[in-house]
C-alpha positions, 0 to 999 in steps of 0.5 A: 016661374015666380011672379012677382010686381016690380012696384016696391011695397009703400013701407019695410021694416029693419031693425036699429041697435039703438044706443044707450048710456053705458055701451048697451044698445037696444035692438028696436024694430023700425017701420021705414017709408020706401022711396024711389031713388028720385024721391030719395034724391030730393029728400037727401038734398033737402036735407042738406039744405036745411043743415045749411039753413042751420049753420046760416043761422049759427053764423049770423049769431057770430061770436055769441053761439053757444054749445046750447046753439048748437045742439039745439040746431043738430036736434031739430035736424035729426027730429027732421030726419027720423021724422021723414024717414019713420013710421012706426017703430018697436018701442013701448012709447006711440009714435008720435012727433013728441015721442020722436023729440024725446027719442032724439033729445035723450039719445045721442046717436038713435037718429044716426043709427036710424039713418044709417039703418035706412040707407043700409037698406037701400045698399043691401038692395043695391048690391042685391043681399 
């Protein structure tokens, strides 16, 4: 019989269509950090929480937001949440916090698909392929 521990190893990898300007995607292999459904609970809802802290903020400016508001608020949500989820990745740039802005500020969708390439993880997990 295999052996085999039931302790998850601390990181895993996947790889992310990366999407660029033009329709084109890169595919770039991520470092992920594992998380128990505990600590997954706990960092979803802190997530929320910050949007919600976000959209506050928004609020409070009423009728003075500006797109530049707005985007600048959905860019330090998504840096938050690439910046919780990575460490390390295929591209030729260090990983670093600044090379993760920069991925963020330059790439509409990389931290959606990045993301998504996480929570896929745990699905093909969770339905056991």
């Amino acid at each position: 019989m295999a052996k085999f521990k039931i302790a998850q190893n601390p990181t895993f990898k996947a790889d992310v269509d990366i999407p660029r300007v033009g329709g084109t995607f890169n595919k770039v292999s991520f470092e992920f950090k594992y998380r128990d459904r505990k600590e997954l609970a706990k960092l979803f809802a802190g997530w929320q929480q910050s949007a919600k802290d976000y959209q506050d903020r928004l609020k409070e400016k009423g009728d003075d937001i500006t797109l530049v508001d707005v985007t600048d608020a959905d860019i330090e949500h998504q840096i938050l949440q690439v910046s919780d989820l990575v460490v390390g990745w295929g591209f030729d740039d260090k990983f670093t916090p600044e090379a993760i802005r920069a991925l963020v500020e330059t790439s509409a969708g990389a931290a959606d698909a990045i993301v998504k390439a996480y929570q896929n993880a745990f699905a093909a997990a969770r339905l056991g392929n």
